[in-house]
Backbone as JSON Lines, residues from 0, in Angstrom:
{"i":0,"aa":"X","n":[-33.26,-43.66,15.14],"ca":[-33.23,-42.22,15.22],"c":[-32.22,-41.7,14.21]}
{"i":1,"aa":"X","n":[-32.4,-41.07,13.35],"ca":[-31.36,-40.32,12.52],"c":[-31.39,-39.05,13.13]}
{"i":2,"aa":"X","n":[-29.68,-38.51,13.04],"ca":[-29.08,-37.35,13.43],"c":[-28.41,-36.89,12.14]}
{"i":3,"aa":"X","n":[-27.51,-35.43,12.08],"ca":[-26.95,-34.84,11.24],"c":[-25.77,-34.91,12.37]}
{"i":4,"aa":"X","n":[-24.8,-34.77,11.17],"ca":[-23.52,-34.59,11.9],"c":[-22.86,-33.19,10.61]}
{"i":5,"aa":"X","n":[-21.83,-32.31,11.73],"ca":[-21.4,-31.18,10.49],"c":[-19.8,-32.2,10.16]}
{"i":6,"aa":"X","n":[-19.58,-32.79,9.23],"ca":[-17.95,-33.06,9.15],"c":[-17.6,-32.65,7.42]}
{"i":7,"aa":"X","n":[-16.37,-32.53,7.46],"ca":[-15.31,-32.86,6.64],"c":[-15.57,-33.56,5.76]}
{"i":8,"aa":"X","n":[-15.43,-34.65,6.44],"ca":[-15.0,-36.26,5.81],"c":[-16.02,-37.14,6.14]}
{"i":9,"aa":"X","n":[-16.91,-37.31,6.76],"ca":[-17.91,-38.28,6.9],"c":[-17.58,-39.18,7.97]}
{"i":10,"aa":"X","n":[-16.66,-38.97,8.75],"ca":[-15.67,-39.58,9.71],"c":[-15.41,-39.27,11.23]}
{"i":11,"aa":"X","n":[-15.61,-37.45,11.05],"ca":[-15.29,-37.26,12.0],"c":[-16.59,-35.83,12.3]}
{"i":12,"aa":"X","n":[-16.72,-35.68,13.55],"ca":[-17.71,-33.96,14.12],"c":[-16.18,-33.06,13.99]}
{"i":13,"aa":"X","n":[-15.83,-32.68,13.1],"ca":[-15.18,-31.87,12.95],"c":[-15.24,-30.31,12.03]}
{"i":14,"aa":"X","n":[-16.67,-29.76,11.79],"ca":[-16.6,-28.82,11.12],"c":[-17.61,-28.17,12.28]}
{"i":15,"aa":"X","n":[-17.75,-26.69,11.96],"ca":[-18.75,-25.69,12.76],"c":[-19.96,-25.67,11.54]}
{"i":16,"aa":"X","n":[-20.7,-25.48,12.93],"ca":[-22.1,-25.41,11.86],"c":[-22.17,-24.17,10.82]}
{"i":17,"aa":"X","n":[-21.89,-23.25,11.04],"ca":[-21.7,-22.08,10.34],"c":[-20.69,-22.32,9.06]}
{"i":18,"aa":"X","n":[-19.61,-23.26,8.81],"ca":[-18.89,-23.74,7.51],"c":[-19.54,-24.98,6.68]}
{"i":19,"aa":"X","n":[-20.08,-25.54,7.45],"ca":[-20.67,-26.94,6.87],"c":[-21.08,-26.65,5.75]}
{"i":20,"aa":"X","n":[-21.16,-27.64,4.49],"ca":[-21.47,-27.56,3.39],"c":[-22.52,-28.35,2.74]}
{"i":21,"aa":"X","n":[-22.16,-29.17,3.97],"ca":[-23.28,-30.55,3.85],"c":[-23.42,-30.96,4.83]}
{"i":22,"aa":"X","n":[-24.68,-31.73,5.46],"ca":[-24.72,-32.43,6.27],"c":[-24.52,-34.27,6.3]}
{"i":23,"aa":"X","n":[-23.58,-34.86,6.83],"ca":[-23.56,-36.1,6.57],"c":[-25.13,-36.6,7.74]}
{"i":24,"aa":"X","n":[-25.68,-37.46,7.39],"ca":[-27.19,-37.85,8.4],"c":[-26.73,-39.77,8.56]}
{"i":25,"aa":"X","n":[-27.14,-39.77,9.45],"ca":[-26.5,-41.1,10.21],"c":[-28.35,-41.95,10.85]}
{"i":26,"aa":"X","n":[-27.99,-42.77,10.91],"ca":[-29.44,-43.37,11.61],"c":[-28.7,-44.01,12.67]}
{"i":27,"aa":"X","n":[-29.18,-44.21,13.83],"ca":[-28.55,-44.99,14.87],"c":[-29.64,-45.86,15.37]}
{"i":28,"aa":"X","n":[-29.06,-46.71,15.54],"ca":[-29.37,-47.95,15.73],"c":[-28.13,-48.48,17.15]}
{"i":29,"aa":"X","n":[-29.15,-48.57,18.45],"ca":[-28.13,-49.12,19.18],"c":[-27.34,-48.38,19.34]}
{"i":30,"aa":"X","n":[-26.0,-49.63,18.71],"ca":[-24.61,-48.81,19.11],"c":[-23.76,-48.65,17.68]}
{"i":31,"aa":"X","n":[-25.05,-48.85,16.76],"ca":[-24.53,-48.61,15.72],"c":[-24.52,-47.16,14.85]}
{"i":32,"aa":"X","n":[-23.41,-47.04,14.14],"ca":[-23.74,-46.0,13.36],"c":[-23.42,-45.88,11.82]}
{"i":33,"aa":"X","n":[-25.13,-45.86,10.99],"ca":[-24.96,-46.11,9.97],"c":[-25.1,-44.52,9.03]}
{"i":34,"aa":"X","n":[-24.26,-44.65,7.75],"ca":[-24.92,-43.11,7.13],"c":[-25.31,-43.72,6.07]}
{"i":35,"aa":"X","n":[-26.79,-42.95,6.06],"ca":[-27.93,-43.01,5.12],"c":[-27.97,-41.82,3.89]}
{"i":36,"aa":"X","n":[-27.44,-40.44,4.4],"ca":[-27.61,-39.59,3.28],"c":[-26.25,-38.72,3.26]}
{"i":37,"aa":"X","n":[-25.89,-37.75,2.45],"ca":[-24.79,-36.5,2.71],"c":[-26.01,-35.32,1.82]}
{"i":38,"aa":"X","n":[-26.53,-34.55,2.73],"ca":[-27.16,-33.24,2.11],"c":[-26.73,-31.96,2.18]}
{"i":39,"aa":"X","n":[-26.34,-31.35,0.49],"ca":[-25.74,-30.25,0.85],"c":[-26.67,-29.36,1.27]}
{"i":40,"aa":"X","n":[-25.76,-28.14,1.66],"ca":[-26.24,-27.15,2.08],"c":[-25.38,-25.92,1.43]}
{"i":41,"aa":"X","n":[-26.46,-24.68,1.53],"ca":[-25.35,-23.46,1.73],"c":[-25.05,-22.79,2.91]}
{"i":42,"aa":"X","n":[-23.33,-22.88,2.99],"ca":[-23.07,-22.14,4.22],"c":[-23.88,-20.93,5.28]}
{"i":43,"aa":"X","n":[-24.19,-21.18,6.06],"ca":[-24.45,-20.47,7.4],"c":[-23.69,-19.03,7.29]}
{"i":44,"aa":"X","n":[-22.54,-19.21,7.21],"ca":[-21.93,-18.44,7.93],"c":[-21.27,-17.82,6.41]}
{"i":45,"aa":"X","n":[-21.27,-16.77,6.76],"ca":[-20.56,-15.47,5.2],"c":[-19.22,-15.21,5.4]}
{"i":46,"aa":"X","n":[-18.72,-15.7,6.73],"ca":[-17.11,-14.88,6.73],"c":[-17.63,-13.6,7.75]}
{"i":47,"aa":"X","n":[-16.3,-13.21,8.47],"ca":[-16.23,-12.57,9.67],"c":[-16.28,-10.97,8.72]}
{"i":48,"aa":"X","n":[-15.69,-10.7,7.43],"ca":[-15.98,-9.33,6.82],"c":[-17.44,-9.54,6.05]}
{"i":49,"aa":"X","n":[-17.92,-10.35,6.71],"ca":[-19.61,-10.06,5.95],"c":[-20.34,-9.41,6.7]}
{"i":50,"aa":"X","n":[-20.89,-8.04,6.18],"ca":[-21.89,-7.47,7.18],"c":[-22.97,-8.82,7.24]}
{"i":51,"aa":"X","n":[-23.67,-8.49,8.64],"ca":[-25.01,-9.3,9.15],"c":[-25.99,-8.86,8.4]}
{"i":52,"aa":"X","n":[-26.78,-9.82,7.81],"ca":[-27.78,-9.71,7.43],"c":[-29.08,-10.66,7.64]}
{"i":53,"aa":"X","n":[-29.75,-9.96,8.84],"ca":[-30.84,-10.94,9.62],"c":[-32.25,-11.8,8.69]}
{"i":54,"aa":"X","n":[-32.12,-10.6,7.71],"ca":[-33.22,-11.45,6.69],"c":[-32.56,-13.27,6.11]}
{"i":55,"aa":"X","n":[-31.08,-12.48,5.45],"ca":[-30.39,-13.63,5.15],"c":[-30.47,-14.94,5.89]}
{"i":56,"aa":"X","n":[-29.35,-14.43,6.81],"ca":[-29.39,-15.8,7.93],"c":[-30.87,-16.17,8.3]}
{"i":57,"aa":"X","n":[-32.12,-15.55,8.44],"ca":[-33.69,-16.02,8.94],"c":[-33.27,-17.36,8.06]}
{"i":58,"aa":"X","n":[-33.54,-16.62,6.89],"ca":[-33.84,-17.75,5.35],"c":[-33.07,-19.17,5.78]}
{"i":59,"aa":"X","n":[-31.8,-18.63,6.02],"ca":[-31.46,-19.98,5.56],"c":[-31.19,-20.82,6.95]}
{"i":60,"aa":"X","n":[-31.5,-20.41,7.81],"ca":[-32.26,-21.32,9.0],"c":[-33.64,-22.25,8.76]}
{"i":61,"aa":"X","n":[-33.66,-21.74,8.04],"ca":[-35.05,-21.94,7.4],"c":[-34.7,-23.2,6.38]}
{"i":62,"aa":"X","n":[-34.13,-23.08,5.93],"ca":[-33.58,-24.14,4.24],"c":[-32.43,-25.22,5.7]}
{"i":63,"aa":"X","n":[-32.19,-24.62,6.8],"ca":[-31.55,-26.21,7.37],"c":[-32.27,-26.9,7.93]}
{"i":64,"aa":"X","n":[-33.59,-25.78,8.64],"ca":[-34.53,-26.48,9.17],"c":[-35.33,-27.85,8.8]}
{"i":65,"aa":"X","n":[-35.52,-26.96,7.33],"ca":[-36.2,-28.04,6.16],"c":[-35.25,-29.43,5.57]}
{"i":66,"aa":"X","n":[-34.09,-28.71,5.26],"ca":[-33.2,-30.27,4.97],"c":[-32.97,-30.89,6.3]}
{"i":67,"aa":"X","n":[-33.18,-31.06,7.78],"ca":[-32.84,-31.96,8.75],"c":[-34.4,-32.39,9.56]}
{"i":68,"aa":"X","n":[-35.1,-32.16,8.73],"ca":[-36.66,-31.96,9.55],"c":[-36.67,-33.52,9.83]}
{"i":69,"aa":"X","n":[-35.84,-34.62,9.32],"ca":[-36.31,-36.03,9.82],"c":[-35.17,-36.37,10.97]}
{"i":70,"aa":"X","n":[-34.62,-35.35,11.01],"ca":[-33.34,-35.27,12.3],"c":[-33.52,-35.08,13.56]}
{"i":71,"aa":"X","n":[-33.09,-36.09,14.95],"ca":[-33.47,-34.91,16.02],"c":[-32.26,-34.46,16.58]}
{"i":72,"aa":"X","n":[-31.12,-34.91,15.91],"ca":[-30.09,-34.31,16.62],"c":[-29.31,-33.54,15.91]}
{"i":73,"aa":"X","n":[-27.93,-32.54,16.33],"ca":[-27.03,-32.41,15.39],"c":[-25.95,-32.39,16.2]}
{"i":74,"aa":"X","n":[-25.04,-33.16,15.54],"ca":[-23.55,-32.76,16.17],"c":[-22.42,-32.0,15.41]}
{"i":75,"aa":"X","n":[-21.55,-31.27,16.04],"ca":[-21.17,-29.96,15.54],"c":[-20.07,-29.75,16.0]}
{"i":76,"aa":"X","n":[-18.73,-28.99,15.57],"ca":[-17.7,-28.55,16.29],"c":[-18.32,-27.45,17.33]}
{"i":77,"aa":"X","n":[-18.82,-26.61,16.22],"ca":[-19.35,-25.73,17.05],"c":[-20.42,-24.85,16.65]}
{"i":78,"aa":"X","n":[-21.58,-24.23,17.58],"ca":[-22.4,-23.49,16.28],"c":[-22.81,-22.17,17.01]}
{"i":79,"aa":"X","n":[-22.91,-21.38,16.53],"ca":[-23.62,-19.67,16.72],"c":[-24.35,-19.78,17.71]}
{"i":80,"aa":"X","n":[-24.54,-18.83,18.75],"ca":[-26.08,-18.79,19.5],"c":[-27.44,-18.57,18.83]}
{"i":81,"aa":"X","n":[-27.61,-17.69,17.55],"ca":[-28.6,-17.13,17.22],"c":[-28.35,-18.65,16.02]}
{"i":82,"aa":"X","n":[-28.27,-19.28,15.48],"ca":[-28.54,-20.53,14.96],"c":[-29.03,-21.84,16.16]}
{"i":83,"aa":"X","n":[-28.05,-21.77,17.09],"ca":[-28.42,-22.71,18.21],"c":[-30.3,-22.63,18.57]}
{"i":84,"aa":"X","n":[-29.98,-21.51,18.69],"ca":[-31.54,-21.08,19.51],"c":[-32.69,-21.78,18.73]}
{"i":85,"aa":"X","n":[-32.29,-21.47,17.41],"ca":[-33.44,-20.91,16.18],"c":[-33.85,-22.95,16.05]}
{"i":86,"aa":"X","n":[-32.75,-24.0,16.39],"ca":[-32.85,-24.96,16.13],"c":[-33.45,-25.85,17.29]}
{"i":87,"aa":"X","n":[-32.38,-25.52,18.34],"ca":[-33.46,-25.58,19.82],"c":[-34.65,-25.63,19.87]}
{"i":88,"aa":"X","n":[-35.48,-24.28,19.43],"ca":[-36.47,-24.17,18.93],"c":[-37.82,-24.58,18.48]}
{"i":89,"aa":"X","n":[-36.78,-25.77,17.23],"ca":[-37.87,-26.64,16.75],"c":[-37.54,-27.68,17.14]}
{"i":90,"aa":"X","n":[-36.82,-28.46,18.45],"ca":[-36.83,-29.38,19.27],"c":[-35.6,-29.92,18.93]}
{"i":91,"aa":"X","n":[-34.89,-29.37,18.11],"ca":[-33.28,-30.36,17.95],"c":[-32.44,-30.21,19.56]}
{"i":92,"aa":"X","n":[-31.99,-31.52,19.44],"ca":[-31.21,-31.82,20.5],"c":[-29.65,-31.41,19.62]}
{"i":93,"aa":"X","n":[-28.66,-30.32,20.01],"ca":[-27.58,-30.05,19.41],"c":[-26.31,-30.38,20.69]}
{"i":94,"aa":"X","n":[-25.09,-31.15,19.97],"ca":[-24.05,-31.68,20.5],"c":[-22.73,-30.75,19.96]}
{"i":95,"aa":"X","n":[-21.97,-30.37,20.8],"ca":[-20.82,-29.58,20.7],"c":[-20.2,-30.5,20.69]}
{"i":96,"aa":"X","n":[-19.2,-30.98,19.91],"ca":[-17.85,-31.8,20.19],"c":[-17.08,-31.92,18.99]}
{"i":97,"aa":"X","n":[-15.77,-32.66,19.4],"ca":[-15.26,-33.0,18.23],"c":[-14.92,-34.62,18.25]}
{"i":98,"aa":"X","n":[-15.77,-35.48,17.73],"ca":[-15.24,-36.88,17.95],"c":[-15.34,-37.85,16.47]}
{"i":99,"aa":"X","n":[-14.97,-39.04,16.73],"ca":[-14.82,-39.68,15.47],"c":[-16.47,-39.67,15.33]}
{"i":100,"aa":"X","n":[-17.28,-40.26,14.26],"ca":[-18.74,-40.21,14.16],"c":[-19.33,-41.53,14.91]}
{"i":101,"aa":"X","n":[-17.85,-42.71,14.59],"ca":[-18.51,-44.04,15.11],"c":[-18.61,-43.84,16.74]}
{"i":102,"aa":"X","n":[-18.32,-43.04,17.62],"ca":[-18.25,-42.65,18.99],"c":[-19.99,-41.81,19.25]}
{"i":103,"aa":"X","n":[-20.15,-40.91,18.6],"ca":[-21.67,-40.43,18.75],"c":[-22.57,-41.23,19.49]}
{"i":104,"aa":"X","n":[-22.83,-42.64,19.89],"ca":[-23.49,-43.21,20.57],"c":[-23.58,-42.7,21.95]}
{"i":105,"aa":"X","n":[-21.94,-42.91,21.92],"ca":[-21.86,-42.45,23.99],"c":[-22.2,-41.16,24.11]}
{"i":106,"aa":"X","n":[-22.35,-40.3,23.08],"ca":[-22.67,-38.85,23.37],"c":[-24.33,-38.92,23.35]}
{"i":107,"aa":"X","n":[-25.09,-39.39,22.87],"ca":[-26.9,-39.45,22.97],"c":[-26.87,-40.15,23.65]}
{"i":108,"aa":"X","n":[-26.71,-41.21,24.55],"ca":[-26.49,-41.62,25.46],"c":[-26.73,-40.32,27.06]}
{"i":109,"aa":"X","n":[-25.41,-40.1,26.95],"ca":[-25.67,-38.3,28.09],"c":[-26.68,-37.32,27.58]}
{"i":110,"aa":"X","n":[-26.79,-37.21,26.66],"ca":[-28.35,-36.24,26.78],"c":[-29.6,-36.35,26.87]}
């Protein structure tokens, strides 16, 4: 099963989905966890002085949809409701946390 994870460093679920720049994508195996790709992205999120713009954000739900379409999970510090939903949606299983990446097992595991 490959998942996306939002991080930093490739190390850790430590970024929000809305900053991520890239997605690091992991295949799991077991209890293993291997990374297979890092795909960028453009940010989600504009900054708290960005007016909303619903066309915008549609789109590029749209462009994460498409870069994680071989994904069923994502793990995340943290992510928006109106992104959550939109991903929900198309069947992603999404994980709130902040943990090292090699730990992610015990978390698909509980869901």
């Amino acid at each position: 099963m490959k998942v996306a994870v939002c991080s930093s460093d490739g190390k850790n679920v430590d970024t929000h989905f809305g900053n991520a720049e890239c997605f690091y994508i992991y295949e799991i195996c077991g209890d293993r966890v291997i990374n297979v790709d890092v795909r960028e992205t453009e940010k989600y999120c504009l900054g708290p002085d960005a007016p909303p713009d619903p066309e915008k954000m549609a789109d590029k739900i749209m462009v994460v949809k498409e870069t994680l379409k071989d994904c069923s999970m994502l793990f995340t510090a943290k992510i928006g409701h109106a992104p959550r939903r939109a991903l929900v949606n198309e069947n992603f299983k999404i994980v709130e946390c902040e943990e090292p990446v090699n730990l992610i097992t015990d978390l698909i595991e509980k869901k």
